[in-house]
N, C-alpha and C positions, 0 to 999 in steps of 0.2 A: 720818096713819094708820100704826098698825103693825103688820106682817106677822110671827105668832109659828109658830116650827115645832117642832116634836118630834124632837129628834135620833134616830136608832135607838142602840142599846146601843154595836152595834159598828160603829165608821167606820174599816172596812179597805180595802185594796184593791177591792174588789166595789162597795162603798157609794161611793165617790168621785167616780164620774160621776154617779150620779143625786142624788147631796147637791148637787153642782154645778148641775143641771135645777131641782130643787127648789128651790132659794135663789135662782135665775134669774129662778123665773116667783113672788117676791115682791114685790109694789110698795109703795112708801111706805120707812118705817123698817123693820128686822127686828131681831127675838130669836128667837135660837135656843137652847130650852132643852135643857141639857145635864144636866139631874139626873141623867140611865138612862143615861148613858153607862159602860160598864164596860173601851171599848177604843179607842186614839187611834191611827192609821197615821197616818203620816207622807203619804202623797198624802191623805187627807181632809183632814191640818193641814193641807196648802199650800192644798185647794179654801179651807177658809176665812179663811184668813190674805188669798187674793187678794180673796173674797168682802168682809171689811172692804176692805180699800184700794179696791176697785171703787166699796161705796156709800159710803164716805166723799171719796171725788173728787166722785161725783155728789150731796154734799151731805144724803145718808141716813146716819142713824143706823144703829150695828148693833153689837149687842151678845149675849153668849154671856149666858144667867141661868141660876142655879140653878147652875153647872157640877158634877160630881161628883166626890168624891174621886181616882178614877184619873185624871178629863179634868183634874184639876188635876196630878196625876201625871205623867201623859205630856207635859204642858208643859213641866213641869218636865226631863224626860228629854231634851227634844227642844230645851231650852235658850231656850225661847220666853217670852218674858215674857206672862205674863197679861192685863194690860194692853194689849195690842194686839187682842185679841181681849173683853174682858169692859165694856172704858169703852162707856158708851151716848151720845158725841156724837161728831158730824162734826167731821171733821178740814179 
């Protein structure tokens, strides 16, 4: 089963504990669509940089779809390969 969420626009500082909450209480695989994203902080990256490593220990899939120009941006800024966050298998 897979658990799909809607990112909000902006994942700043403010949005970084409850994007945390909210990807917590998803069971099975997750996608988290990123089309509407218009703004990347740097603690949201971390919540879901950990958020992969977490399900992919525990043998879930989890993958970023759709990402949007600037969340490809701020990847990019923040030196993070896409690929850590976009591949949809377990590690």
């Amino acid at each position: 089963m897979t658990a799909r969420l809607t990112l909000p626009a902006r994942l700043d500082l403010t949005a970084a504990k409850p994007l945390a909450s909210d990807i917590a209480a998803l069971a099975g695989d997750v996608e988290l669509d990123a089309s509407g994203v218009t703004h990347l902080g740097g603690l949201s990256l971390q919540v879901l940089l950990a958020a992969a490593q977490s399900c992919r220990a525990a043998g879930r899939s989890f993958a970023i779809v759709a990402p949007s120009t600037d969340f490809d941006a701020a990847l990019t800024l923040f030196g993070v390969d896409p690929s850590h966050l976009t591949r949809n298998t377990a590690a």
